[in-house]
mmCIF file as Biopython writes it, N, C-alpha, C and O atoms, coordinates in Angstrom:
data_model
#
loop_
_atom_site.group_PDB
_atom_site.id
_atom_site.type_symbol
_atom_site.label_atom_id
_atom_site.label_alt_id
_atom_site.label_comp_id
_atom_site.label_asym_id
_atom_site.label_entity_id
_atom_site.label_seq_id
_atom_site.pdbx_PDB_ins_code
_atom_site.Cartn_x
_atom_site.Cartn_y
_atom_site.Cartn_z
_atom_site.occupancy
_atom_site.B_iso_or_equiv
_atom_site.auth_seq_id
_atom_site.auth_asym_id
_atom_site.pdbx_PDB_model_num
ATOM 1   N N  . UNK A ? 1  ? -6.843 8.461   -12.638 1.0 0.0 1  A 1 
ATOM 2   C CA . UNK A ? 1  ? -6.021 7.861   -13.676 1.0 0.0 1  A 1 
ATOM 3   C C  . UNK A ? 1  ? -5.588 6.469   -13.230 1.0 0.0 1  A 1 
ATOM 4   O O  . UNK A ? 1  ? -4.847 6.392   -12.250 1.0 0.0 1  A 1 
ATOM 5   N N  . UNK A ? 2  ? -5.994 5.329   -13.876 1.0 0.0 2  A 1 
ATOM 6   C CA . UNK A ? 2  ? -5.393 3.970   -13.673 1.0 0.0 2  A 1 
ATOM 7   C C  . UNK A ? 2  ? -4.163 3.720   -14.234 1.0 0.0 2  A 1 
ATOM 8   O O  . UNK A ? 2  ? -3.929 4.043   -15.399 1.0 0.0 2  A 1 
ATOM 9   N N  . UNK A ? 3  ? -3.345 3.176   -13.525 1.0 0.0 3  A 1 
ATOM 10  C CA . UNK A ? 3  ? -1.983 2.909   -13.934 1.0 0.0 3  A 1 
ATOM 11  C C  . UNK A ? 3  ? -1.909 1.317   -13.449 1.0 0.0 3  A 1 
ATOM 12  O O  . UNK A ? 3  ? -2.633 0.841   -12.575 1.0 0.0 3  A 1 
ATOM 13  N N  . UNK A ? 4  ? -0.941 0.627   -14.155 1.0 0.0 4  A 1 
ATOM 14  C CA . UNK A ? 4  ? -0.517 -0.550  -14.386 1.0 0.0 4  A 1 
ATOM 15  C C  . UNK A ? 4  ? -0.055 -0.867  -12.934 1.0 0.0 4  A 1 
ATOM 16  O O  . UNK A ? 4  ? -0.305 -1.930  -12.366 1.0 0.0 4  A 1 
ATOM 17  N N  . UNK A ? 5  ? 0.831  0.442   -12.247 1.0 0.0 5  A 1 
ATOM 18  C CA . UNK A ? 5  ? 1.500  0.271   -10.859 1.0 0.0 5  A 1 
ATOM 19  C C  . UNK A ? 5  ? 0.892  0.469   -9.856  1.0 0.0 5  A 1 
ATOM 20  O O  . UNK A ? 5  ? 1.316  -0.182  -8.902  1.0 0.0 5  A 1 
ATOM 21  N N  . UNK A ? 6  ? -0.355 1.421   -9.558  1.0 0.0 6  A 1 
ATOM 22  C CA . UNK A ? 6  ? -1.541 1.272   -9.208  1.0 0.0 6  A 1 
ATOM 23  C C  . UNK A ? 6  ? -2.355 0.184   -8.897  1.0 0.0 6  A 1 
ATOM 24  O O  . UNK A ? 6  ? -2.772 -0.004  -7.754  1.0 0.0 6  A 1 
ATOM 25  N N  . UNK A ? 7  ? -2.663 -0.709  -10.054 1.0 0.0 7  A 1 
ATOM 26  C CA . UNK A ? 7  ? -3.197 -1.994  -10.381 1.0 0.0 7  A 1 
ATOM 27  C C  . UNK A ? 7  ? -2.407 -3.310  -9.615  1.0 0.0 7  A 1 
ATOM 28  O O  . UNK A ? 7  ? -3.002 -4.280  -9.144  1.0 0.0 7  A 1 
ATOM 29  N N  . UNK A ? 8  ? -1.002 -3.120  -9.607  1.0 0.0 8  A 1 
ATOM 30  C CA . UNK A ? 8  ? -0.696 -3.724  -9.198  1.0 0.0 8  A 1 
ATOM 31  C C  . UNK A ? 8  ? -0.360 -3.908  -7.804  1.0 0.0 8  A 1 
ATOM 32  O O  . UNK A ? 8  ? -0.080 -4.971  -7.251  1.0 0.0 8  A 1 
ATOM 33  N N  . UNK A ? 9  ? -0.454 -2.112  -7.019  1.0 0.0 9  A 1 
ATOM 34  C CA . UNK A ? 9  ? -0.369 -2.217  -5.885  1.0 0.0 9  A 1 
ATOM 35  C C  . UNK A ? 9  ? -1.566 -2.039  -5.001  1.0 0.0 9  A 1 
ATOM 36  O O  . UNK A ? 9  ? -1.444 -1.863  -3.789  1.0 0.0 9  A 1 
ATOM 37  N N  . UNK A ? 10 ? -3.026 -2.099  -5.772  1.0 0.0 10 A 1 
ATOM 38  C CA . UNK A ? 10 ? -4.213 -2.003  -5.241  1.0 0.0 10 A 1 
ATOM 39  C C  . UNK A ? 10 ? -4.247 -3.874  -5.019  1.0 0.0 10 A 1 
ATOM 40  O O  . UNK A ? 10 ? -4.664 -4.261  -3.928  1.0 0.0 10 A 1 
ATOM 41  N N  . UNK A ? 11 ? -3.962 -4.578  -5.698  1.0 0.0 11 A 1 
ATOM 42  C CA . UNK A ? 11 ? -4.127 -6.355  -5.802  1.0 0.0 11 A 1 
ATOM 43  C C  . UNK A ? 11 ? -3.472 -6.183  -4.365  1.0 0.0 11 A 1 
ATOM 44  O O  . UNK A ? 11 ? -4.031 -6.058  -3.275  1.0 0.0 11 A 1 
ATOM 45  N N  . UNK A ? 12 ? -2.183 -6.212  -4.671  1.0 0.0 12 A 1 
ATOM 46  C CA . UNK A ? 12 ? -1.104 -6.458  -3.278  1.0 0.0 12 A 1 
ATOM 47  C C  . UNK A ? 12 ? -1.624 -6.276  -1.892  1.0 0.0 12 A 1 
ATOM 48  O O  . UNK A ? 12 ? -1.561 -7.137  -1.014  1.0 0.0 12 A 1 
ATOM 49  N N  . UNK A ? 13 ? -2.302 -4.726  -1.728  1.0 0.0 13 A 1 
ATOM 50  C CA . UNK A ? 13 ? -2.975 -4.447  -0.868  1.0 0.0 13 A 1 
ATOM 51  C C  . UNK A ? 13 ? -4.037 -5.153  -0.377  1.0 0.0 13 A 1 
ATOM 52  O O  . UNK A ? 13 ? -4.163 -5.156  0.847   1.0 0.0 13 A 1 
ATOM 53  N N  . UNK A ? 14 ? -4.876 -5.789  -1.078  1.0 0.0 14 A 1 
ATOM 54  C CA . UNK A ? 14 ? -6.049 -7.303  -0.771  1.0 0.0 14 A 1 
ATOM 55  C C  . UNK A ? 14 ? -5.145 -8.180  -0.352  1.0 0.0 14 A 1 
ATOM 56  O O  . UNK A ? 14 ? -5.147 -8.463  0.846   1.0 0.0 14 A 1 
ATOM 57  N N  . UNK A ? 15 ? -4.269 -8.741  -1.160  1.0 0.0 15 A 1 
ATOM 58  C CA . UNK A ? 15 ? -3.721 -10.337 -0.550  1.0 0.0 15 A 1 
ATOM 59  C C  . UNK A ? 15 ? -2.889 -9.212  0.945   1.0 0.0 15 A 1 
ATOM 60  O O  . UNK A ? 15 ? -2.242 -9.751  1.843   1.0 0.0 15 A 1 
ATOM 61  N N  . UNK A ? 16 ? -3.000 -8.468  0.912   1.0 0.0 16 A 1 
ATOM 62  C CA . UNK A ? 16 ? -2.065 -7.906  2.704   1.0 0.0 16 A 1 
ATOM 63  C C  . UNK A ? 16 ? -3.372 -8.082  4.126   1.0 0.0 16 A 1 
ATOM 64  O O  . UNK A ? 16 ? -3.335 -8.278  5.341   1.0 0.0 16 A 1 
ATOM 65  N N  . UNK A ? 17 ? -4.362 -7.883  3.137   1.0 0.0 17 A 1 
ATOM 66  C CA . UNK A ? 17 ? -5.701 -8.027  4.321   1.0 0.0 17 A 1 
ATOM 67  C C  . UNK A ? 17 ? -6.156 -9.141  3.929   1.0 0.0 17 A 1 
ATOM 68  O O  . UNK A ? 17 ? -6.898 -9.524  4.834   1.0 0.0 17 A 1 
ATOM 69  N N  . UNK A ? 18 ? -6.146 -10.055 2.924   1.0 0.0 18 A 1 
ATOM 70  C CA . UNK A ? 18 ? -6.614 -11.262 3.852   1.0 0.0 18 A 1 
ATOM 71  C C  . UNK A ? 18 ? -5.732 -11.590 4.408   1.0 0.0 18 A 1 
ATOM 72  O O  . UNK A ? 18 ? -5.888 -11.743 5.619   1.0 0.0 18 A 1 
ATOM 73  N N  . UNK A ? 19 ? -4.337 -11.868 3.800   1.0 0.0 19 A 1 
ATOM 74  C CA . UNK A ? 19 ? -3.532 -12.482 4.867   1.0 0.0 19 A 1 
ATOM 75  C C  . UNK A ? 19 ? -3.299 -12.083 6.872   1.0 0.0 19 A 1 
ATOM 76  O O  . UNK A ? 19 ? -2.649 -12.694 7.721   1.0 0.0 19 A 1 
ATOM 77  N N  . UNK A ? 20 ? -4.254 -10.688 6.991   1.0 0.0 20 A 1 
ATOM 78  C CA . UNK A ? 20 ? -4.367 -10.466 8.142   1.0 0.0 20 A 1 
ATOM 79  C C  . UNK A ? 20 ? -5.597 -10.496 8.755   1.0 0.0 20 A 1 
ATOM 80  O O  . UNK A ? 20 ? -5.881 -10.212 9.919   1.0 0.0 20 A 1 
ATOM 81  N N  . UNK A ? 21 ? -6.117 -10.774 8.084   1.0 0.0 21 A 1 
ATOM 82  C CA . UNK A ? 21 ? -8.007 -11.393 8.425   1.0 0.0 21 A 1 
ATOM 83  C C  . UNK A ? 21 ? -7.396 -12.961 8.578   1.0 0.0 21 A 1 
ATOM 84  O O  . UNK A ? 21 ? -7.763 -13.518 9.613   1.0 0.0 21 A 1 
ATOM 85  N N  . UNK A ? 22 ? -6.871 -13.433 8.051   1.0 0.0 22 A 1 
ATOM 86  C CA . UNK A ? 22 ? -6.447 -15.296 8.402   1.0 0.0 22 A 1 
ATOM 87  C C  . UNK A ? 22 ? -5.708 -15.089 9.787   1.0 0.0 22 A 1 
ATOM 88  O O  . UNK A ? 22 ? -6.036 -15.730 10.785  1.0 0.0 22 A 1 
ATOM 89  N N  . UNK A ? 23 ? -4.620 -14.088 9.783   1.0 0.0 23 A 1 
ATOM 90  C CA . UNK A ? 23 ? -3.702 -14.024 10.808  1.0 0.0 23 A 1 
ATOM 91  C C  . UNK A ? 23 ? -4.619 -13.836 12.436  1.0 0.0 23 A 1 
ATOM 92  O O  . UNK A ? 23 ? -4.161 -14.249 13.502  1.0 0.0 23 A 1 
ATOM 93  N N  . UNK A ? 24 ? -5.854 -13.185 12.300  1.0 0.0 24 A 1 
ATOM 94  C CA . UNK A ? 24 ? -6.292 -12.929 13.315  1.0 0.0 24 A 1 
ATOM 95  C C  . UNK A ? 24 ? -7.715 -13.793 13.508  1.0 0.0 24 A 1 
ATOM 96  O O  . UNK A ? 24 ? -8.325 -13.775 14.577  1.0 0.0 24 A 1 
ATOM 97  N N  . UNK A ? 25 ? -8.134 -14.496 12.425  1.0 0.0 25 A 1 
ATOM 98  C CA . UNK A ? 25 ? -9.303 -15.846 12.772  1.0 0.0 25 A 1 
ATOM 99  C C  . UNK A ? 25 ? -8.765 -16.780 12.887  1.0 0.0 25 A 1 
ATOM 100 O O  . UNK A ? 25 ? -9.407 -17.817 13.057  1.0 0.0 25 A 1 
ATOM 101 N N  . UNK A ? 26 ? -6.945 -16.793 12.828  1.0 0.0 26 A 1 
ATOM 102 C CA . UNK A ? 26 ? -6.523 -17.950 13.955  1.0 0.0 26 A 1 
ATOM 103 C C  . UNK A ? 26 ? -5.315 -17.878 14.818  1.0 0.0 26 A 1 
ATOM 104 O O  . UNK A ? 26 ? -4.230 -18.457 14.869  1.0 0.0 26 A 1 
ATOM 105 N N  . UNK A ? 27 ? -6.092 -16.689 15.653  1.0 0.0 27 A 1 
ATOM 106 C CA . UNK A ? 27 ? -5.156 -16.195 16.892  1.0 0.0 27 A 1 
ATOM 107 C C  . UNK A ? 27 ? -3.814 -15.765 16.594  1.0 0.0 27 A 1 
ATOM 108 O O  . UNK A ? 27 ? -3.081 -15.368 17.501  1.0 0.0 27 A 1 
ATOM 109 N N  . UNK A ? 28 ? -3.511 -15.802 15.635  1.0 0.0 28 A 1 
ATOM 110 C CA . UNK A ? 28 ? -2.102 -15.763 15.404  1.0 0.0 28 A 1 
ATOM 111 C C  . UNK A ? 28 ? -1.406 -14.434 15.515  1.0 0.0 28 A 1 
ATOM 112 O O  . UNK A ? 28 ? -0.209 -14.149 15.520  1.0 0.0 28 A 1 
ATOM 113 N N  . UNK A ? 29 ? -2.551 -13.664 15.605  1.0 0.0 29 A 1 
ATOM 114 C CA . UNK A ? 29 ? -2.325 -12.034 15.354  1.0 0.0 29 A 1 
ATOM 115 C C  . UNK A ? 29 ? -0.859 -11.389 15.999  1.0 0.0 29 A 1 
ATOM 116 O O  . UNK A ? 29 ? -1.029 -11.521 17.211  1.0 0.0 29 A 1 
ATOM 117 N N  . UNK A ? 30 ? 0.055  -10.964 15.861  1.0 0.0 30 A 1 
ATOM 118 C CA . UNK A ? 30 ? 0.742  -10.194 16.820  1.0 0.0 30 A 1 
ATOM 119 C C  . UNK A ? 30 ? 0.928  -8.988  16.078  1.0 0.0 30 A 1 
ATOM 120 O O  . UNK A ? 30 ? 0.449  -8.710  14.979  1.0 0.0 30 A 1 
ATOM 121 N N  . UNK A ? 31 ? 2.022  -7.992  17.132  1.0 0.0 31 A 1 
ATOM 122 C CA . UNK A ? 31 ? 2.400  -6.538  16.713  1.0 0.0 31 A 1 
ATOM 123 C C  . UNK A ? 31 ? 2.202  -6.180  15.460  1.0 0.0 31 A 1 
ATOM 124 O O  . UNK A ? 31 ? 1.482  -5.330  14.936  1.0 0.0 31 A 1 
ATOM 125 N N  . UNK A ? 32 ? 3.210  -7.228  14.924  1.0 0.0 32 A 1 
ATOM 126 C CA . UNK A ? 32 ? 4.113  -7.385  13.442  1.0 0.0 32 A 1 
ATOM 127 C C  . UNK A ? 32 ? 2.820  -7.606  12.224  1.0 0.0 32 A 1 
ATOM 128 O O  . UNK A ? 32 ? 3.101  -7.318  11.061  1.0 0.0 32 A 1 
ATOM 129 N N  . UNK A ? 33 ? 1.824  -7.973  12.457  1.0 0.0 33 A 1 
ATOM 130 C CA . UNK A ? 33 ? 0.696  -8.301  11.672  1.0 0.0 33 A 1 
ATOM 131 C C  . UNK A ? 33 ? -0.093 -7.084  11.126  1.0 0.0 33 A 1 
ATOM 132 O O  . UNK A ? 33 ? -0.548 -7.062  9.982   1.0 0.0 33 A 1 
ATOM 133 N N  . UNK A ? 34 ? -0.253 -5.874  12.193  1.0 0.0 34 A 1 
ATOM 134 C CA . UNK A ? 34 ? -0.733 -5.126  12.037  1.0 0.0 34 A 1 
ATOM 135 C C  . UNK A ? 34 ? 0.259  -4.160  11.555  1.0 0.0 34 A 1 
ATOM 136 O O  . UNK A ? 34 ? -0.196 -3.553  10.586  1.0 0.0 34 A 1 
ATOM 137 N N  . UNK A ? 35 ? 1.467  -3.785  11.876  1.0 0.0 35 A 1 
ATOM 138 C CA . UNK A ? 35 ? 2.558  -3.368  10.626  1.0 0.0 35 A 1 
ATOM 139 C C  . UNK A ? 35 ? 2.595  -3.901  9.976   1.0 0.0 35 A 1 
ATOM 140 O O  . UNK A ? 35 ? 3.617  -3.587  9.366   1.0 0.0 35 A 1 
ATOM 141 N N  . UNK A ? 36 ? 2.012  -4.909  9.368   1.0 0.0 36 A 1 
ATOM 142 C CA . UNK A ? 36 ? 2.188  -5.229  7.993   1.0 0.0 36 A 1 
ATOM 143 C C  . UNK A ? 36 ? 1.229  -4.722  7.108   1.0 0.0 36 A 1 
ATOM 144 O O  . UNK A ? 36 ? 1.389  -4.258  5.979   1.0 0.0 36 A 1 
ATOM 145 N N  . UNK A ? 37 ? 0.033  -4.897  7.885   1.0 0.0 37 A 1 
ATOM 146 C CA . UNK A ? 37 ? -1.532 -4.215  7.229   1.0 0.0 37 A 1 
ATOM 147 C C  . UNK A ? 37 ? -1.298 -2.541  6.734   1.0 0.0 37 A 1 
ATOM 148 O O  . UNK A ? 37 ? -1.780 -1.948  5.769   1.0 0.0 37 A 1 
ATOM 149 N N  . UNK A ? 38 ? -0.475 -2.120  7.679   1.0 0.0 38 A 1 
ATOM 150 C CA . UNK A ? 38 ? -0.849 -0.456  7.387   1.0 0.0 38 A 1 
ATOM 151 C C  . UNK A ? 38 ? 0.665  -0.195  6.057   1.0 0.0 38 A 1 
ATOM 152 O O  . UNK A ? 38 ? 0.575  0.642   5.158   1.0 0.0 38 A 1 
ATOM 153 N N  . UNK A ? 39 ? 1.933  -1.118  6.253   1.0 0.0 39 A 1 
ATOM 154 C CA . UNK A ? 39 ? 2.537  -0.571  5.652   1.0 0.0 39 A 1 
ATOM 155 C C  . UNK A ? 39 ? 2.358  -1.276  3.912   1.0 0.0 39 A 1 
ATOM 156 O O  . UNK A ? 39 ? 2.723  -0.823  2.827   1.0 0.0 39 A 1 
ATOM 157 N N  . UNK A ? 40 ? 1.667  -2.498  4.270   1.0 0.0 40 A 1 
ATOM 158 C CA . UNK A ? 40 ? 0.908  -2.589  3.038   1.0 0.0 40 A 1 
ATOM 159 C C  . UNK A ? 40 ? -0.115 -2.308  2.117   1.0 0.0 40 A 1 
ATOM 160 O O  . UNK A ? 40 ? -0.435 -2.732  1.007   1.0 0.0 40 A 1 
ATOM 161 N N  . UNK A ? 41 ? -0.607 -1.312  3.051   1.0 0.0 41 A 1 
ATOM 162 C CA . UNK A ? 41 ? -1.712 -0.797  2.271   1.0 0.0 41 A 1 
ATOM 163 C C  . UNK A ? 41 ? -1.328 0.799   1.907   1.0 0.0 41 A 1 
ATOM 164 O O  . UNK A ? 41 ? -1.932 1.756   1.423   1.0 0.0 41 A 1 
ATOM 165 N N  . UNK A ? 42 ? -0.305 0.599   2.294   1.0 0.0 42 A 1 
ATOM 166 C CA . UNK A ? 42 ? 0.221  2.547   2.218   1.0 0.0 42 A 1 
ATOM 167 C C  . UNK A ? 42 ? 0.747  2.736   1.074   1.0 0.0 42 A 1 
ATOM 168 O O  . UNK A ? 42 ? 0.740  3.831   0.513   1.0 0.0 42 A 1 
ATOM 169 N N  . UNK A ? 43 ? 1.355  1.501   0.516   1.0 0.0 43 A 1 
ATOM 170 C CA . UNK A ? 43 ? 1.548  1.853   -0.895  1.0 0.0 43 A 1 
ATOM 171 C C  . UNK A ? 43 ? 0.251  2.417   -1.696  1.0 0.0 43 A 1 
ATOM 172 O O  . UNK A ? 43 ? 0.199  3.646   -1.701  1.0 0.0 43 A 1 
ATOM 173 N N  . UNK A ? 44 ? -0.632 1.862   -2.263  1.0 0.0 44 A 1 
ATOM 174 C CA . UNK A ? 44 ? -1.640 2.417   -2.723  1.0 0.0 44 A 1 
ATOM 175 C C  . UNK A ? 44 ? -1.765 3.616   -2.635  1.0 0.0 44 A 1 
ATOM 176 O O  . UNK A ? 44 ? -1.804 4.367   -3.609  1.0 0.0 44 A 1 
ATOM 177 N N  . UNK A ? 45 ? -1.850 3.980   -1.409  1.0 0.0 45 A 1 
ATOM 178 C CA . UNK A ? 45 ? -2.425 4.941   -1.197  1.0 0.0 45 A 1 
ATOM 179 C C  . UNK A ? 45 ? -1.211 6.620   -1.450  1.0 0.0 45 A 1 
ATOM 180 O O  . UNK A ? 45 ? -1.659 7.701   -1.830  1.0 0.0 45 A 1 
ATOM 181 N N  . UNK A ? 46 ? 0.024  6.403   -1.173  1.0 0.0 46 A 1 
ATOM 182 C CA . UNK A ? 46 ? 1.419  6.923   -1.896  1.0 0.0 46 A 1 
ATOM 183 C C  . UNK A ? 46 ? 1.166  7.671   -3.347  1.0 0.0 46 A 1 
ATOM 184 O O  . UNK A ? 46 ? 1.345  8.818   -3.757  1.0 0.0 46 A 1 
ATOM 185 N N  . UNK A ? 47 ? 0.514  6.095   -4.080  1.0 0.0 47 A 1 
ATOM 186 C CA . UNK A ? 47 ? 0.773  6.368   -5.408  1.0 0.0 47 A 1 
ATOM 187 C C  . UNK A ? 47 ? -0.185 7.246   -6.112  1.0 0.0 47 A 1 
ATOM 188 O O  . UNK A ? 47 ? 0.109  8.006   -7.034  1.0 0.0 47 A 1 
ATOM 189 N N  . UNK A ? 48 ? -1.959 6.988   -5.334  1.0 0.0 48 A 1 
ATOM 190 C CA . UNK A ? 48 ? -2.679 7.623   -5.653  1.0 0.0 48 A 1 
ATOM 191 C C  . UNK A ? 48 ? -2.843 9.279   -5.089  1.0 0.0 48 A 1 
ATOM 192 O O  . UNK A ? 48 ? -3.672 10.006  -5.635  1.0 0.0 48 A 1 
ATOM 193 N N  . UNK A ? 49 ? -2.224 9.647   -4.278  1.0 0.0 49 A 1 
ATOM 194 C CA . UNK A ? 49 ? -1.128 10.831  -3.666  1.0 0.0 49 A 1 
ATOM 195 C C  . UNK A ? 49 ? -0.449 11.198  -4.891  1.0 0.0 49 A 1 
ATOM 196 O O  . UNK A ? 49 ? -0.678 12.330  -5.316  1.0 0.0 49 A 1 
ATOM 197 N N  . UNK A ? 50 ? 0.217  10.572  -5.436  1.0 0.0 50 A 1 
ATOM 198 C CA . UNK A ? 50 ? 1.546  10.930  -6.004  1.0 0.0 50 A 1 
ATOM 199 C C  . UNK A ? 50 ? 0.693  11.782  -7.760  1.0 0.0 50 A 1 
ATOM 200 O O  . UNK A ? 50 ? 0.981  12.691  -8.538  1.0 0.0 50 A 1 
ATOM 201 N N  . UNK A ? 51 ? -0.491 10.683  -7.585  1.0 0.0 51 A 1 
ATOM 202 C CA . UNK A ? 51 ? -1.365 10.752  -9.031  1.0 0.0 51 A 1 
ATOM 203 C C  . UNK A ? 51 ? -1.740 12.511  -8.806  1.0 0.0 51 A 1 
ATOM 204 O O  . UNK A ? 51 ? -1.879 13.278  -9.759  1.0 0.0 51 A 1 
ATOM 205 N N  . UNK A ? 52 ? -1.823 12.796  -7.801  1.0 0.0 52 A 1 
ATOM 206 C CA . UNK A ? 52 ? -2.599 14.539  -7.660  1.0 0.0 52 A 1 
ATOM 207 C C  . UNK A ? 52 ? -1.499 14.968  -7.411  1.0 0.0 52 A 1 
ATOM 208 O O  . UNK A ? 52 ? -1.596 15.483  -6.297  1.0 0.0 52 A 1 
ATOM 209 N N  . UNK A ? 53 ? -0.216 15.101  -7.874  1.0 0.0 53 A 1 
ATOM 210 C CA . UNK A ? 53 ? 0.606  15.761  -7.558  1.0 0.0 53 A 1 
ATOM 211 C C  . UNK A ? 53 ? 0.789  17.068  -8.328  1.0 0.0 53 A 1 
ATOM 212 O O  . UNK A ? 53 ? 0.467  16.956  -9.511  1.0 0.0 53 A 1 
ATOM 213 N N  . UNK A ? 54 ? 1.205  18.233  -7.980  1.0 0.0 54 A 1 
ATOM 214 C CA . UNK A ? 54 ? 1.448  19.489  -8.559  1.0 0.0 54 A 1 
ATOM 215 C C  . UNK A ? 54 ? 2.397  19.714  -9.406  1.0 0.0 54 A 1 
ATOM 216 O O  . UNK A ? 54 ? 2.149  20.515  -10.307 1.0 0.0 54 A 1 
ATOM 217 N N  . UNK A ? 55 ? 3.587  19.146  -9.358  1.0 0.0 55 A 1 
ATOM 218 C CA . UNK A ? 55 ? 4.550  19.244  -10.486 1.0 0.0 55 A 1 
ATOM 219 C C  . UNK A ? 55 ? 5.164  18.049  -10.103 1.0 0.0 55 A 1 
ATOM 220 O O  . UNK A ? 55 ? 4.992  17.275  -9.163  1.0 0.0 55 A 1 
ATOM 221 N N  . UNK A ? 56 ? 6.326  18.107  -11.568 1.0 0.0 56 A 1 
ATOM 222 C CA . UNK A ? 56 ? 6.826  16.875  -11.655 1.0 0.0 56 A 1 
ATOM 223 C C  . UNK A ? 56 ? 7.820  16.156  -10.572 1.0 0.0 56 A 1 
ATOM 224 O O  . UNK A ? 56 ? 8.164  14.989  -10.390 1.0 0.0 56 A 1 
ATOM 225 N N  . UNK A ? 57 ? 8.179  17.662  -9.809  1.0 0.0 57 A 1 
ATOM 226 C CA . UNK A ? 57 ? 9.517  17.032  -8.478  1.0 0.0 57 A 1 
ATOM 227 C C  . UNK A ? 57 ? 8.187  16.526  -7.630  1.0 0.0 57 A 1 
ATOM 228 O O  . UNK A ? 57 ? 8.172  15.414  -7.103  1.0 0.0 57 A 1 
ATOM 229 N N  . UNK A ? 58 ? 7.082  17.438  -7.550  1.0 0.0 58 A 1 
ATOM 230 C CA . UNK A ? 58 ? 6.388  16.636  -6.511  1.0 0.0 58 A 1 
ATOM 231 C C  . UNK A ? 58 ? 6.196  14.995  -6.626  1.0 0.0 58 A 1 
ATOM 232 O O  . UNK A ? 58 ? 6.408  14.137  -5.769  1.0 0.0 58 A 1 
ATOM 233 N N  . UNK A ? 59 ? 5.784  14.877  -7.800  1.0 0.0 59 A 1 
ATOM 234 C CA . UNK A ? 59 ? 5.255  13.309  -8.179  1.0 0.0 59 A 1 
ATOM 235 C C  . UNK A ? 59 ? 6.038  12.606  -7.998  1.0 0.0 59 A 1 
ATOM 236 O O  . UNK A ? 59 ? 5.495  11.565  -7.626  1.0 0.0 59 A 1 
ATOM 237 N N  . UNK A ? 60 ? 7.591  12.438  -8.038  1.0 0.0 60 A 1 
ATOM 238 C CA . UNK A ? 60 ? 8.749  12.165  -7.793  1.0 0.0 60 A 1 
ATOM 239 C C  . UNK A ? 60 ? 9.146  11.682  -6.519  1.0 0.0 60 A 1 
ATOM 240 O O  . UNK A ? 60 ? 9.473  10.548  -6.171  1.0 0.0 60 A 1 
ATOM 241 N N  . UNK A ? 61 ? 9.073  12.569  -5.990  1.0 0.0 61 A 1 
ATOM 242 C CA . UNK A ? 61 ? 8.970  12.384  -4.820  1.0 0.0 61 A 1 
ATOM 243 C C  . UNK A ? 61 ? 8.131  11.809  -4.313  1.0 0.0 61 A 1 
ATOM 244 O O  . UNK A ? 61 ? 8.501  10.644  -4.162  1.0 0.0 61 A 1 
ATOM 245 N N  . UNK A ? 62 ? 7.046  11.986  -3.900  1.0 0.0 62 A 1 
ATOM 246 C CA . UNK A ? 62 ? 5.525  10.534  -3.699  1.0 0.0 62 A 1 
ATOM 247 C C  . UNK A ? 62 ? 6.043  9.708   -4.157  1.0 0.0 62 A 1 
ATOM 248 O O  . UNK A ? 62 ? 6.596  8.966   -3.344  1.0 0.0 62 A 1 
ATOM 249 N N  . UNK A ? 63 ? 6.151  9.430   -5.252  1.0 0.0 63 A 1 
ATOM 250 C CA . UNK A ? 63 ? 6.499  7.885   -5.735  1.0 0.0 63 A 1 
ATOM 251 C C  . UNK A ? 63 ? 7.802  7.371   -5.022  1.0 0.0 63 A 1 
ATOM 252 O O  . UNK A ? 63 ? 7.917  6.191   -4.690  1.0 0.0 63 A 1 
ATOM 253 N N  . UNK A ? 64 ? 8.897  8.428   -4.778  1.0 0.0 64 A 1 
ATOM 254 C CA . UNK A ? 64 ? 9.888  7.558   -4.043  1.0 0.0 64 A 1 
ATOM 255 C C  . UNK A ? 64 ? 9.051  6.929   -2.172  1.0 0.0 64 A 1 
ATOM 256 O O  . UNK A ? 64 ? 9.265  6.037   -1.350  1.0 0.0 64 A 1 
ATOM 257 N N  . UNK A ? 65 ? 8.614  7.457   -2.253  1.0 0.0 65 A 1 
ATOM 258 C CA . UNK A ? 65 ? 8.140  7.271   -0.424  1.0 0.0 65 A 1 
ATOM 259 C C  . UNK A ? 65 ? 6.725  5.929   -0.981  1.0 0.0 65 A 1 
ATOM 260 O O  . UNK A ? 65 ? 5.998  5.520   -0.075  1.0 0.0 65 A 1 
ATOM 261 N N  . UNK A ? 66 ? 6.542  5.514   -2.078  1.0 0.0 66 A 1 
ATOM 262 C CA . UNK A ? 66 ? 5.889  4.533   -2.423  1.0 0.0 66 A 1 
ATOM 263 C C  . UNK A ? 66 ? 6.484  3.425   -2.591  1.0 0.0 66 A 1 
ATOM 264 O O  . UNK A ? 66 ? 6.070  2.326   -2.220  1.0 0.0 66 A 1 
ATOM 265 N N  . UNK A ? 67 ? 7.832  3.735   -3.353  1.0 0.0 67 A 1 
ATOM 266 C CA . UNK A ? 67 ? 8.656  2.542   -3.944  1.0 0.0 67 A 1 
ATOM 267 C C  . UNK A ? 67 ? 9.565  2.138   -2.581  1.0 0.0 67 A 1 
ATOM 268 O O  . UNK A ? 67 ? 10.285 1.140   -2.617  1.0 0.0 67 A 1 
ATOM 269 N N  . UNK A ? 68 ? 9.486  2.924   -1.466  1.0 0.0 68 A 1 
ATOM 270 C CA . UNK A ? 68 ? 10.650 2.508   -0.161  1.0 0.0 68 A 1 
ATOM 271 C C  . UNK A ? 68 ? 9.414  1.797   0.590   1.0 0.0 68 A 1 
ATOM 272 O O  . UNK A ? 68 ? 9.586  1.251   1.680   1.0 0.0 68 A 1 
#
């Protein structure tokens, strides 16, 4: 199921990796770069979690651990 919030957090997730593909083709890389990669791409992945959810507290829940 495509959703608008989905859509918008699948985009987000690209501009999070290039901005860490730039960060690391010019040395710049540190700790903090690569927490940024995973906790930016975790949204996506939350929501599309949240999309197979079993009932409605479940989905609820996913989505809060998406939106934090």
């Amino acid at each position: 199921m495509e959703s608008r919030v989905y859509d918008k957090a699948y985009k987000f997730a690209i501009r999070i990796v290039k901005g860490y593909k730039y960060l690391c083709e010019t040395k710049q890389e540190y700790i903090l770069s690569k927490q940024l990669l995973r906790s930016g791409t975790s949204i996506g992945a939350n929501i599309a979690e949240a999309n197979g959810a079993i009932s409605q507290a479940d989905f609820r829940a996913k989505m809060s651990i998406a939106y934090k």
